[in-house]
NUTORMAR-629255 format. One record per residue (C-alpha): x, y negated, z negated; residue number from 0. Coordinates in nm, 3 decimals, padded with zeros to 5 digits. Layout:
N
REC     east    north       up  num
REC        X        Y        Z  NUM
...
***
This chain:
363
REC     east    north       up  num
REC   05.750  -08.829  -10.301    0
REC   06.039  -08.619  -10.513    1
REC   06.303  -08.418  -10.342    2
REC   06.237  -08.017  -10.325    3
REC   06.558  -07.865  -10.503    4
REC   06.658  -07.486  -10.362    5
REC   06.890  -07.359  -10.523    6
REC   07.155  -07.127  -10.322    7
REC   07.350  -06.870  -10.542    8
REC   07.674  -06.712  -10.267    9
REC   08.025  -06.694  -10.438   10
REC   07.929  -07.033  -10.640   11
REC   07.566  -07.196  -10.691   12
REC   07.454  -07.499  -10.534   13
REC   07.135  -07.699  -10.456   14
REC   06.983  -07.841  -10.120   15
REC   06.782  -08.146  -10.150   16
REC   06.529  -08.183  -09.911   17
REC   06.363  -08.533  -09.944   18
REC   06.361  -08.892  -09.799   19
REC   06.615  -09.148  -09.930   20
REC   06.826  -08.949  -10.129   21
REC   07.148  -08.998  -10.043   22
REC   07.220  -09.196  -10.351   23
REC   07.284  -08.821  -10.555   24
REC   07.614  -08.836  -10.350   25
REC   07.825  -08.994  -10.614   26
REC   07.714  -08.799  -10.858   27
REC   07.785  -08.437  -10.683   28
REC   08.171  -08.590  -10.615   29
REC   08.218  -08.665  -10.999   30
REC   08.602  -08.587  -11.105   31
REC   08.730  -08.631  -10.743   32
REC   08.965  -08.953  -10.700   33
REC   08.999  -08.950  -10.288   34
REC   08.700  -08.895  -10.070   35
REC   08.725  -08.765  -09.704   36
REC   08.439  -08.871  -09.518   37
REC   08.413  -08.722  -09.179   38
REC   08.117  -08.820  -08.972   39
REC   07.986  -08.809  -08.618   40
REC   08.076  -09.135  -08.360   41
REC   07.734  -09.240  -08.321   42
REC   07.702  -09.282  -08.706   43
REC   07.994  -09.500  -08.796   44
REC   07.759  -09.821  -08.934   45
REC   07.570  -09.553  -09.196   46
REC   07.897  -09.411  -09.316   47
REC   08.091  -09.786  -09.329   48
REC   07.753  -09.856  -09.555   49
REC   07.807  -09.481  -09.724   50
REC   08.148  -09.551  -09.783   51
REC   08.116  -09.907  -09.949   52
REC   07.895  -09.787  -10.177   53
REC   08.110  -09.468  -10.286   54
REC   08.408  -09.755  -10.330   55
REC   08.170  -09.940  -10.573   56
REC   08.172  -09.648  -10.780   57
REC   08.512  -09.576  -10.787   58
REC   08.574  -09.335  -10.534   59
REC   08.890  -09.401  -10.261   60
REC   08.763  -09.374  -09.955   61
REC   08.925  -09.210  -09.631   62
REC   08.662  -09.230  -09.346   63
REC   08.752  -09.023  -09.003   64
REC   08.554  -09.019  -08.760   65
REC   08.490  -08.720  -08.566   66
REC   08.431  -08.665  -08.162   67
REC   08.151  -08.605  -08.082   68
REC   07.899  -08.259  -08.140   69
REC   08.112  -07.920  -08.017   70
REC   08.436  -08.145  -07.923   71
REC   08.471  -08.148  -08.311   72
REC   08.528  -07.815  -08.393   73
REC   08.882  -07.753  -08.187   74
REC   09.180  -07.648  -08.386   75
REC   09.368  -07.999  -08.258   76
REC   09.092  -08.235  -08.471   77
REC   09.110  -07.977  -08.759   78
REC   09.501  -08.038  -08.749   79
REC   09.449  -08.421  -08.745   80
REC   09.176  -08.409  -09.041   81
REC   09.474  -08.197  -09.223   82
REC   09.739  -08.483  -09.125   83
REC   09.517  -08.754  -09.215   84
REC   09.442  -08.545  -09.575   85
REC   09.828  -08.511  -09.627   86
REC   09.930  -08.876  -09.576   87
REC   09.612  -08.993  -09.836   88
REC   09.757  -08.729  -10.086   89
REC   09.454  -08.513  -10.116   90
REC   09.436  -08.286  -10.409   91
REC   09.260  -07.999  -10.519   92
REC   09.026  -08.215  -10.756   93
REC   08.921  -08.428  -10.484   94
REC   08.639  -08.361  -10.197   95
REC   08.540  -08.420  -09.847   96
REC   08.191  -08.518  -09.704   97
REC   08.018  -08.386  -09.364   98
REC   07.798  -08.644  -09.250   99
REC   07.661  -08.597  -08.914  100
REC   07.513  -08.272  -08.729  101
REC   07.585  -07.909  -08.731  102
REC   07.903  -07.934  -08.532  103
REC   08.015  -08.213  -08.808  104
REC   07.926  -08.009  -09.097  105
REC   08.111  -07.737  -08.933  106
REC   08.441  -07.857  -08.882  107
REC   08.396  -08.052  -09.286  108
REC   08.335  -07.774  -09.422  109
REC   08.660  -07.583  -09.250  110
REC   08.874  -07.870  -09.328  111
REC   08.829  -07.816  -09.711  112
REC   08.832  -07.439  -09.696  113
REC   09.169  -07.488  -09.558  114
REC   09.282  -07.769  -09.723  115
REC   09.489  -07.662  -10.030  116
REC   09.301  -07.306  -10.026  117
REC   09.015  -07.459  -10.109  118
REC   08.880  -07.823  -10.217  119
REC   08.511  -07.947  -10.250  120
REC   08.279  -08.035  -09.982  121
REC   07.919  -08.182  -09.967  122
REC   07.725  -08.204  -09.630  123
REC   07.527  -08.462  -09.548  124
REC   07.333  -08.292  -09.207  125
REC   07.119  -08.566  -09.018  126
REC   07.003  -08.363  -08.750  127
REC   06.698  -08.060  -08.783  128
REC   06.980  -07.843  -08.651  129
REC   07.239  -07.928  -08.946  130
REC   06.980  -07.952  -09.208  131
REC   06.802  -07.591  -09.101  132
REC   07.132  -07.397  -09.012  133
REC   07.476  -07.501  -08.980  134
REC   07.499  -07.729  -09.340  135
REC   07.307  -07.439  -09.543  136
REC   07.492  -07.094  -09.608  137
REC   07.876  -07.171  -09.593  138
REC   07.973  -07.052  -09.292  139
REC   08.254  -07.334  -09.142  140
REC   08.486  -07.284  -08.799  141
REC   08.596  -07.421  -08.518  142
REC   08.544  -07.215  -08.141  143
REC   08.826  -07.169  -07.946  144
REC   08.909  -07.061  -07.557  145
REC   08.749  -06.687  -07.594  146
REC   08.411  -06.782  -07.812  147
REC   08.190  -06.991  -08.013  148
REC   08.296  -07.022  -08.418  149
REC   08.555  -06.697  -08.354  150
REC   08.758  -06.884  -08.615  151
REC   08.644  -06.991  -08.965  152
REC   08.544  -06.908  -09.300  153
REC   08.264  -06.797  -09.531  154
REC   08.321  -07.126  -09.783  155
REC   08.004  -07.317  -09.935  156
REC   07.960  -07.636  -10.056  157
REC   07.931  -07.792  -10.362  158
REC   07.550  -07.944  -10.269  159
REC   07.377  -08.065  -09.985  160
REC   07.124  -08.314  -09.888  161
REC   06.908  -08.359  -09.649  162
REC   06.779  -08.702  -09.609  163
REC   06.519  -08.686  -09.331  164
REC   06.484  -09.030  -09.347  165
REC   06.813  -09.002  -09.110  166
REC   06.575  -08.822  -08.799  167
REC   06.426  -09.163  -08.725  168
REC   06.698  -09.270  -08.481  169
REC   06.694  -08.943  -08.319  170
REC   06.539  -08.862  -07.981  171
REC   06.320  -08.640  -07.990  172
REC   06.491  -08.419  -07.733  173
REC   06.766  -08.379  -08.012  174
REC   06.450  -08.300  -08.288  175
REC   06.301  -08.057  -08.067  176
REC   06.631  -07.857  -07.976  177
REC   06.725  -07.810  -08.366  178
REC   06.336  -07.695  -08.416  179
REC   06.434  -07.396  -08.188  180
REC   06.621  -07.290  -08.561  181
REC   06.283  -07.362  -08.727  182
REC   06.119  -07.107  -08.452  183
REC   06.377  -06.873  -08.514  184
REC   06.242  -06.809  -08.903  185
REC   05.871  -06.900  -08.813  186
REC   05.946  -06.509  -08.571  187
REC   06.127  -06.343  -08.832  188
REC   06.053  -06.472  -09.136  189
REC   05.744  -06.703  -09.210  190
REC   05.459  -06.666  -09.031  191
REC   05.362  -07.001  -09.189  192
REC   05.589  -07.212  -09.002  193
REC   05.480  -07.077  -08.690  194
REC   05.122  -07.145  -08.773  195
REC   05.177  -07.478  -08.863  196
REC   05.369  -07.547  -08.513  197
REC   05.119  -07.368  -08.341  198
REC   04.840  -07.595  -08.488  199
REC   04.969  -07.905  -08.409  200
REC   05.317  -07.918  -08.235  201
REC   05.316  -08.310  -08.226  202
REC   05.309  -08.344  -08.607  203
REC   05.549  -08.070  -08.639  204
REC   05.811  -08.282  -08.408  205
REC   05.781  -08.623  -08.628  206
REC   06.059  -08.710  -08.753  207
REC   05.831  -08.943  -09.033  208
REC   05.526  -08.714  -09.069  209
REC   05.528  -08.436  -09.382  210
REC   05.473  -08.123  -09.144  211
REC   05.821  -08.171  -09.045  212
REC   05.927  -08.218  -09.417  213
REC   05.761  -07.858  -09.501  214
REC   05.876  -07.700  -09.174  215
REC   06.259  -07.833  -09.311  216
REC   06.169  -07.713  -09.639  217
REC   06.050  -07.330  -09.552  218
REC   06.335  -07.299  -09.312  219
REC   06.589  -07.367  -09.600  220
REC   06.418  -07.186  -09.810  221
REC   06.450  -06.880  -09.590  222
REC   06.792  -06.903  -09.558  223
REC   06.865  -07.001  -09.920  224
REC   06.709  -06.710  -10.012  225
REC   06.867  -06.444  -09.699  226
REC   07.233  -06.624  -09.836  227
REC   07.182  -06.594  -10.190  228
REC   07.180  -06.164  -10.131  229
REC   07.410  -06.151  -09.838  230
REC   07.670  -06.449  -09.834  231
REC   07.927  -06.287  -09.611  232
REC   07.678  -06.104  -09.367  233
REC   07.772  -05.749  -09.473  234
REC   07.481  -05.496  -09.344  235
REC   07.389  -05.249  -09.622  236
REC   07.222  -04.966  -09.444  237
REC   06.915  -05.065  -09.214  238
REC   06.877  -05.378  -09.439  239
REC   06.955  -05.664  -09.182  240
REC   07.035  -05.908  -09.452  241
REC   07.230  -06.245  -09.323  242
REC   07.210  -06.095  -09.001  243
REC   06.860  -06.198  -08.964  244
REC   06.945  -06.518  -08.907  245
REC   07.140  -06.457  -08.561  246
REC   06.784  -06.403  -08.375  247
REC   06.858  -06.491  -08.043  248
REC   07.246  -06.587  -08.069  249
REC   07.452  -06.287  -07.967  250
REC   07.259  -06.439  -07.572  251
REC   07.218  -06.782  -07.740  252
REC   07.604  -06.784  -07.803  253
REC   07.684  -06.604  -07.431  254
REC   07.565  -06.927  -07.271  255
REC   07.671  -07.174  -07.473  256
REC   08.032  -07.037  -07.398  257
REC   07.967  -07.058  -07.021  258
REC   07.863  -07.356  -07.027  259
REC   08.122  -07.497  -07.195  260
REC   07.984  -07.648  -07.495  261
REC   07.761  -07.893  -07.294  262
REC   07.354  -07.704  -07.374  263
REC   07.230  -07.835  -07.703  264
REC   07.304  -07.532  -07.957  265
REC   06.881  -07.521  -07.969  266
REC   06.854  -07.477  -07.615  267
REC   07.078  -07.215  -07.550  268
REC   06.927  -07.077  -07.879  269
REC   06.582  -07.081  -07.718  270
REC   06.690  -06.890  -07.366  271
REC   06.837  -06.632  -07.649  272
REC   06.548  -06.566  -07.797  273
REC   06.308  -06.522  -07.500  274
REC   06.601  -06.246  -07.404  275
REC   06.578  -06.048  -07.695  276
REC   06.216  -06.117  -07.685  277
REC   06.167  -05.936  -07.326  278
REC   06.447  -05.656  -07.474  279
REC   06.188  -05.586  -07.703  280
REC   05.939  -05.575  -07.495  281
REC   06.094  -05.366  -07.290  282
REC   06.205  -05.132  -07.546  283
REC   05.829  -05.091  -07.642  284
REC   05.871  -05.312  -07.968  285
REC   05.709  -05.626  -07.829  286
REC   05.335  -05.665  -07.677  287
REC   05.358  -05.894  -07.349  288
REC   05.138  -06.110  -07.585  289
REC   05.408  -06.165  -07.836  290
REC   05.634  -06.222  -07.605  291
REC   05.400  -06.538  -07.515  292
REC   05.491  -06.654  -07.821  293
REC   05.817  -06.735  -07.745  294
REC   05.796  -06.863  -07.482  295
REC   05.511  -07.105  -07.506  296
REC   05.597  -07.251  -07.878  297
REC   05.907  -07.286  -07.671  298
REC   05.844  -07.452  -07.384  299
REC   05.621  -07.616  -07.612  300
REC   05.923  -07.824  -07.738  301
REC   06.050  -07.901  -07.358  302
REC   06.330  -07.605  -07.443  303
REC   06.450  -07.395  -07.166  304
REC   06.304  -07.021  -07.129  305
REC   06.515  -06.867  -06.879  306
REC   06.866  -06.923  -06.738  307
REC   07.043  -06.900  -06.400  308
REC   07.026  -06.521  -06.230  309
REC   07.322  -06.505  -06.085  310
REC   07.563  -06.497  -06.420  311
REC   07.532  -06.163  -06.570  312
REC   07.835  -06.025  -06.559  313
REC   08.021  -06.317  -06.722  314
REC   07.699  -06.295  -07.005  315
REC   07.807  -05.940  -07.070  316
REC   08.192  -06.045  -07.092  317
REC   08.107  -06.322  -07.370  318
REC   07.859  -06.108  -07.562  319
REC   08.106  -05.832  -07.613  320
REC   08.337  -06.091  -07.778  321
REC   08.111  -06.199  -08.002  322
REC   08.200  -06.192  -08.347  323
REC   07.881  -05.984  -08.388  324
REC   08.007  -05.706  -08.194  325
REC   08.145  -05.386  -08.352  326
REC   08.395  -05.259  -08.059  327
REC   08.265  -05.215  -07.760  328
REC   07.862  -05.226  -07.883  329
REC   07.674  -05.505  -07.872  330
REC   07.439  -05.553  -08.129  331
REC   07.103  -05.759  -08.156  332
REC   06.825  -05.852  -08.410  333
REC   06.528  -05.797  -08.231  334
REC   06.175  -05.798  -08.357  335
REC   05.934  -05.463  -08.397  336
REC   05.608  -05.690  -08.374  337
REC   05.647  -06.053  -08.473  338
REC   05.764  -06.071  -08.881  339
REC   05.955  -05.757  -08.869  340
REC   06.299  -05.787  -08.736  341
REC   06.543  -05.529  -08.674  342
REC   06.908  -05.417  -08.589  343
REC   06.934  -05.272  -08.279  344
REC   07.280  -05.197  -08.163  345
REC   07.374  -05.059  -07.833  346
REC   07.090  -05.090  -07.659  347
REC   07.106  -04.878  -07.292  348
REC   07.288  -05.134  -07.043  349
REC   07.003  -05.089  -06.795  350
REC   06.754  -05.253  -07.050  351
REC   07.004  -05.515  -07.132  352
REC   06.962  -05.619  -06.729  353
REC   06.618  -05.572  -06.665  354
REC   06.561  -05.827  -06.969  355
REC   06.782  -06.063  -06.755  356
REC   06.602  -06.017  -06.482  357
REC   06.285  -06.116  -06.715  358
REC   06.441  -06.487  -06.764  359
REC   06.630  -06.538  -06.504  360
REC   06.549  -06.810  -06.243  361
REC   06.682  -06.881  -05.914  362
***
């Protein structure tokens, strides 16, 4: 079956390729460069010695680092290291650097070679659902540090991307059900499609060889191809949410990731986010009771948590008003007005913000 080509126009154009075994374009989207960085995730060092040899047989020298593992990539001491290691090969602007590996590999790539000499090419090679749905598409790179999750980065995209999903087989299907909570995400906002096709049959939508995943991979890129290709550097015109669409369920999502220290899967705490902003809505007479079903049982669906602990509010409020989607001291949320229709709402009254705590909380 041929690769689907999307085409993503921010400040330059560039395609996603959303296939099955076709990783072999790599050589040709790193023509002209002389060195090649390839940074990848631990548990993927035999696929990137393979990638790596075959790069050298075309002509490329090779400089393979691998990466800790997931969030303990993206710390300002392993971007320093992948800047050391880029200095001693003698990196220049006309050469490139590869992700290959998740969303938190992707991440920290893509950093590196906005940094790097102002600027130098990267392609991402995302082989989770999470890095080829979200964190390889759109250009936005960083690392987190002590106060927050991705506080520090840039808006920087690549120079292609593609998404072998071929490379899901060895995952378990925890790790392919967390990154679907991304997929769930745009089936609420965006395509009512994707949720139907989850809804109708949730085990062919989780496997990892079947095509429903393929077009559930496909829609969700195209979503975000197309939200990108208007509003690369999330800048609200108006009431027109643009990028900001895409943070459904993260200013919460984010909030407990932070407090617990890196260790939820990105989907997960994504998931709890969502069924938050989900009972906010609900509560702020946007969302029936019915819709807010939705979430929660397409979520628990995927064996993703739906509520969180109910004794952590406070320090949820602390990390949510340094998020880097707040605006001083108001705290703003995409929230949906019926299921398809999301919208800003910023400052929402602090008592609502609790009582849709109180609606997931456990314990």
């Amino acid at each position: 079956m041929p690769s689907h080509r999307i085409p993503v126009r921010a400040e330059r154009e560039y395609e996603v390729v959303v296939g099955r075994s076709n990783l072999d374009e790599l050589g040709g989207l790193l023509a002209g460069a002389t060195r090649v960085a390839l940074l990848h995730a631990p548990t993927l060092a035999p696929q990137a010695a393979a990638l790596a040899e075959q790069l050298r047989d075309q002509g490329f020298q090779l400089l393979v680092v691998e990466l800790p593992d997931a969030e303990a990539a993206k710390t300002s001491a392993v971007l320093e290291h992948c800047w050391a290691l880029l200095g001693e090969a003698g990196f220049t602007r006309n050469d490139a650097i590869v992700g290959f590996g998740g969303g938190a590999t992707t991440d920290l790539a893509g950093f590196t070679a906005a940094t790097w000499l102002r600027g130098i090419a990267v392609v991402h090679l995302p082989t989770t659902v999470l890095g080829m749905v979200d964190a390889a598409v759109g250009g936005k790179t960083g690392i987190n540090t002590a106060a927050g999750k991705n506080l520090v980065g840039a808006f920087y995209s690549p120079i292609g991307v593609l998404c072998d999903l071929d490379q899901l087989a060895s995952l378990d299907s925890s790790d392919v059900n967390a990154g679907l909570a991304e997929v769930v995400k745009i089936g609420l906002t965006s395509d009512g499609e994707i949720l139907r096709l989850m809804q109708t049959d949730l085990r062919a939508a989780t496997d990892p060889q079947g095509e429903v995943l393929l077009e559930l991979v496909r829609r969700a890129i195209q979503v975000k191809a197309d939200v990108v290709s208007v509003d690369f550097r999330e800048t609200r015109q108006g009431a027109a949410l643009g990028r900001e669409v895409l943070n459904y369920g993260h200013t919460f999502g984010h909030a407990v990731e932070h407090l617990e220290h890196y260790t939820w899967r990105h989907g997960a705490a994504i998931s709890v986010g969502m069924c938050f902003v989900a009972e906010l809505a609900r509560l702020g007479g946007r969302l029936t009771a019915e819709e807010v079903a939705v979430h929660q049982e397409l979520l628990a669906g995927l064996g993703l948590p739906t509520s969180y602990a109910g004794d952590r509010w406070d320090a949820l409020l602390g990390a949510m008003m340094r998020d880097k989607k707040a605006r001083g001291s108001v705290i703003r949320f995409v929230v949906l007005d019926g299921i398809g229709n999301p919208v800003s709402w910023d400052g929402p009254d602090p008592r609502l913000l609790q009582d849709a705590y109180a609606a997931i909380a456990r314990g």
